[in-house]
C-alpha positions in Angstrom: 70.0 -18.3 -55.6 71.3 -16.5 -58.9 68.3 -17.4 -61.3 70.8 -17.2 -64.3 73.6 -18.8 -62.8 76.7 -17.8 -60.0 78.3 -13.9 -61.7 80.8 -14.1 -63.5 84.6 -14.6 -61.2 87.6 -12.6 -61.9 89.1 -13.2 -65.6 91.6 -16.3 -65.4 95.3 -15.0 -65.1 97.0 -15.3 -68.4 100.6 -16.1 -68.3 102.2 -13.6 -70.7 104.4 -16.3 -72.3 101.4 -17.4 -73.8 100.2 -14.4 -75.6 101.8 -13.7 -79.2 103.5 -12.6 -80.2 106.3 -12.8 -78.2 107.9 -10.1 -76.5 110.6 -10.5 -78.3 109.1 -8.3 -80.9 109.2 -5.4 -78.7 113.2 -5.7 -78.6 113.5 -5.9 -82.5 111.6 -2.5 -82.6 113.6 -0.8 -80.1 116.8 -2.2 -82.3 115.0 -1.2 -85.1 115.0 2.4 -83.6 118.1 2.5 -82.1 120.2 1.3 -85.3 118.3 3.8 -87.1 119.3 6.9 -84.8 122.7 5.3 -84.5 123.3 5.4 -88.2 121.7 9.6 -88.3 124.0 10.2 -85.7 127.0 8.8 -87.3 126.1 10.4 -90.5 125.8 13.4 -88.9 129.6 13.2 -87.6 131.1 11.8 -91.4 128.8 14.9 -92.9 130.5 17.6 -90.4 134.3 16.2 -90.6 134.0 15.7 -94.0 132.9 19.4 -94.8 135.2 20.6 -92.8 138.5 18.9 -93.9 137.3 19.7 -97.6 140.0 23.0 -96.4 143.2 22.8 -95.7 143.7 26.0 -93.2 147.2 24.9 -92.5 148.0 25.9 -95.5 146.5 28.9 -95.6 148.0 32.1 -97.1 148.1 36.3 -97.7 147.0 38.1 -100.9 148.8 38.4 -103.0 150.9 35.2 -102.1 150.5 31.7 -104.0 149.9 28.2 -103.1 151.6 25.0 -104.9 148.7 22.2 -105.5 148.3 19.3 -107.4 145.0 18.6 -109.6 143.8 17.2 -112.9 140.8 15.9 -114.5 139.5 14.3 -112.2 140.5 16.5 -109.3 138.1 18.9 -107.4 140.6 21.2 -106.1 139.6 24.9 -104.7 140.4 27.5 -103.1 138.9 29.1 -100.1 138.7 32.7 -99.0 138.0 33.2 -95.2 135.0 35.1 -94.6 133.6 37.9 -94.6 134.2 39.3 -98.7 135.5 37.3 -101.6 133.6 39.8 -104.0 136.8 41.4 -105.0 139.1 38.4 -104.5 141.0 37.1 -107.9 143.1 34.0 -108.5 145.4 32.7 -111.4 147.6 29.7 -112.6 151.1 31.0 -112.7 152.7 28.5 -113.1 152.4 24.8 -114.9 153.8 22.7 -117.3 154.2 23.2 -120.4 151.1 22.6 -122.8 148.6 22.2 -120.2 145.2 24.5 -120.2 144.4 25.0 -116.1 141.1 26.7 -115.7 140.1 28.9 -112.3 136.5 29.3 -112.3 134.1 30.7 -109.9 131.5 28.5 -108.6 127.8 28.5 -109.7 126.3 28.4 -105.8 127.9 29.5 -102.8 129.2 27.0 -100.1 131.0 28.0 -96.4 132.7 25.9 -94.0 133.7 26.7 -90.7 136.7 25.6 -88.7 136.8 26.5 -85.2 136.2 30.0 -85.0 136.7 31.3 -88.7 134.1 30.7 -92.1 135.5 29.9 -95.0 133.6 30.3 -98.0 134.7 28.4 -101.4 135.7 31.3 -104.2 137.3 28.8 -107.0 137.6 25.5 -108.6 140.8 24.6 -110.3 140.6 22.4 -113.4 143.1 21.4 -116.0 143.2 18.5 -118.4 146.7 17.5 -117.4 147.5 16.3 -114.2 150.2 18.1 -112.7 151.3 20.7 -110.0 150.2 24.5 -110.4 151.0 27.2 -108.8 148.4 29.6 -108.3 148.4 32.9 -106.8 145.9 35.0 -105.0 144.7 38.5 -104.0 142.5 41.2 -103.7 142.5 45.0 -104.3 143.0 45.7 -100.3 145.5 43.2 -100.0 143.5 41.9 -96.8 142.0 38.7 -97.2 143.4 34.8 -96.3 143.1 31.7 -98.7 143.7 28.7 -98.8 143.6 25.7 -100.7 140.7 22.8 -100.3 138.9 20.7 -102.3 136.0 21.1 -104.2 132.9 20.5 -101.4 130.2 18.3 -103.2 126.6 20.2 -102.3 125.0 17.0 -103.4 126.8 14.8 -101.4 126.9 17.2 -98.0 122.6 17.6 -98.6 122.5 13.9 -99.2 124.9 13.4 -95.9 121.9 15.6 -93.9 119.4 13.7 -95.5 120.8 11.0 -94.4 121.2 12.1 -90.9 117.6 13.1 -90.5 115.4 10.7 -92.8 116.8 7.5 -91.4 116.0 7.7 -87.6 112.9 9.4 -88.6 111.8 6.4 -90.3 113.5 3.6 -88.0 111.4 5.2 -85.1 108.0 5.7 -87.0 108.8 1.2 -87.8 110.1 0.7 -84.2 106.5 2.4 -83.2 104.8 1.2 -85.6 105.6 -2.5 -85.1 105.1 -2.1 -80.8 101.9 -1.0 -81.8 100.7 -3.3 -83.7 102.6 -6.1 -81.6 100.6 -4.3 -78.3 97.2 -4.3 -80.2 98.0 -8.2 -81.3 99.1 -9.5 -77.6 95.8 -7.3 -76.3 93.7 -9.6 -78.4 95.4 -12.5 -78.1 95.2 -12.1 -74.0 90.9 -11.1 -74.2 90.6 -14.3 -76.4 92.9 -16.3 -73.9 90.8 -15.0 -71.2 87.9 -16.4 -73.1 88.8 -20.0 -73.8 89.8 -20.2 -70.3 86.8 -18.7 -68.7 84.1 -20.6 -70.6 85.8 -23.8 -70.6 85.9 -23.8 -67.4 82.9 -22.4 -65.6 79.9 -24.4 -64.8 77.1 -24.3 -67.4 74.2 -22.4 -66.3 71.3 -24.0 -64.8 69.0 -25.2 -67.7 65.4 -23.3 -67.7 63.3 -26.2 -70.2 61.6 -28.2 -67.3 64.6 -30.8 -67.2 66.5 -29.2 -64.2 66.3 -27.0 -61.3 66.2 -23.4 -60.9 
């Protein structure tokens, strides 16, 4: 005879469908996580191609040659200079209609793209406040560098493409984690609590100790 009553059984089985909240909670934070990496990643790719197309290699050409390109205004034409010196490198409008005030200017931070197996590192940005085509010829003292024409890369929109690429899956899987944890911790309590109801509705009350029944 147990003075204080039969131990305690096994805790009562909880089905999990019972227990909130639902599972289905645990799927929105792996999309969550997933969409999140999924966007980095495609960032990432836009960001790279992007950069890359900003030059036109195809049209690449010697010192001392020129290039025919079209830019305005609103334009952000440039020309590139493959790796490894531009320091001596010089390039001028030769040619453009009549009236117009092109402007080759040299860049206030440096910025390199690579294509396959060569750099190329931007050397100019063409302006003019007609829009129209210019020629604009290039060289350099040893007569040994390669340009070619591009567009003007955007540093501010490249850092925000890496930002991008590394900020967003960082925080879709600290709120994919973040909401399984708290959903875990939630279903955890809701189970114990579960357990509870069922177990002390159910068990038989405990032999009373007043006088009024047995021991």
């Amino acid at each position: 005879m147990y003075p204080y009553g039969p131990p305690p059984g096994p805790p009562p089985r909880i089905d999990s469908g019972q227990l909130r909240p639902r599972r289905r909670w645990f799927v929105v934070a792996g999309v969550m996580a997933a969409v999140c990496v999924g966007i980095g990643i495609v960032s990432f790719v836009l960001t790279l191609s992007s950069t890359a197309d900003s030059v036109d290699d195809d049209r690449a050409f010697p010192s001392g040659q020129s290039v025919t390109l079209r830019f305005g205004p609103d334009d952000h034409a440039a020309i590139y200079v493959r790796s490894p010196s531009v320091a001596r490198a010089h390039c001028k409008v030769v040619s453009g209609p009549a009236g117009s005030a092109p402007r080759v200017t040299v860049p206030d931070s440096t910025f390199t793209v690579t294509k396959g197996s060569a750099e190329w590192e931007r050397a100019f940005v063409l302006k003019s406040d007609t829009d129209a085509d210019y020629r604009v010829k290039c060289d350099d003292p040893g007569g040994v560098l390669t340009f070619a024409p591009g567009d003007d890369a955007d540093l501010a929109s490249f850092v925000g493409g890496i930002v991008v690429t590394v900020v967003v899956p960082l925080l879709g899987l600290l709120a994919g984690s973040g909401i399984a944890i708290i959903v875990g911790v939630r279903r955890g309590r809701h189970r114990r609590w579960l357990e509870a109801q069922a177990y002390y509705g159910h068990r038989d009350a405990p032999p009373r100790t007043d006088g009024s029944g047995s021991g």
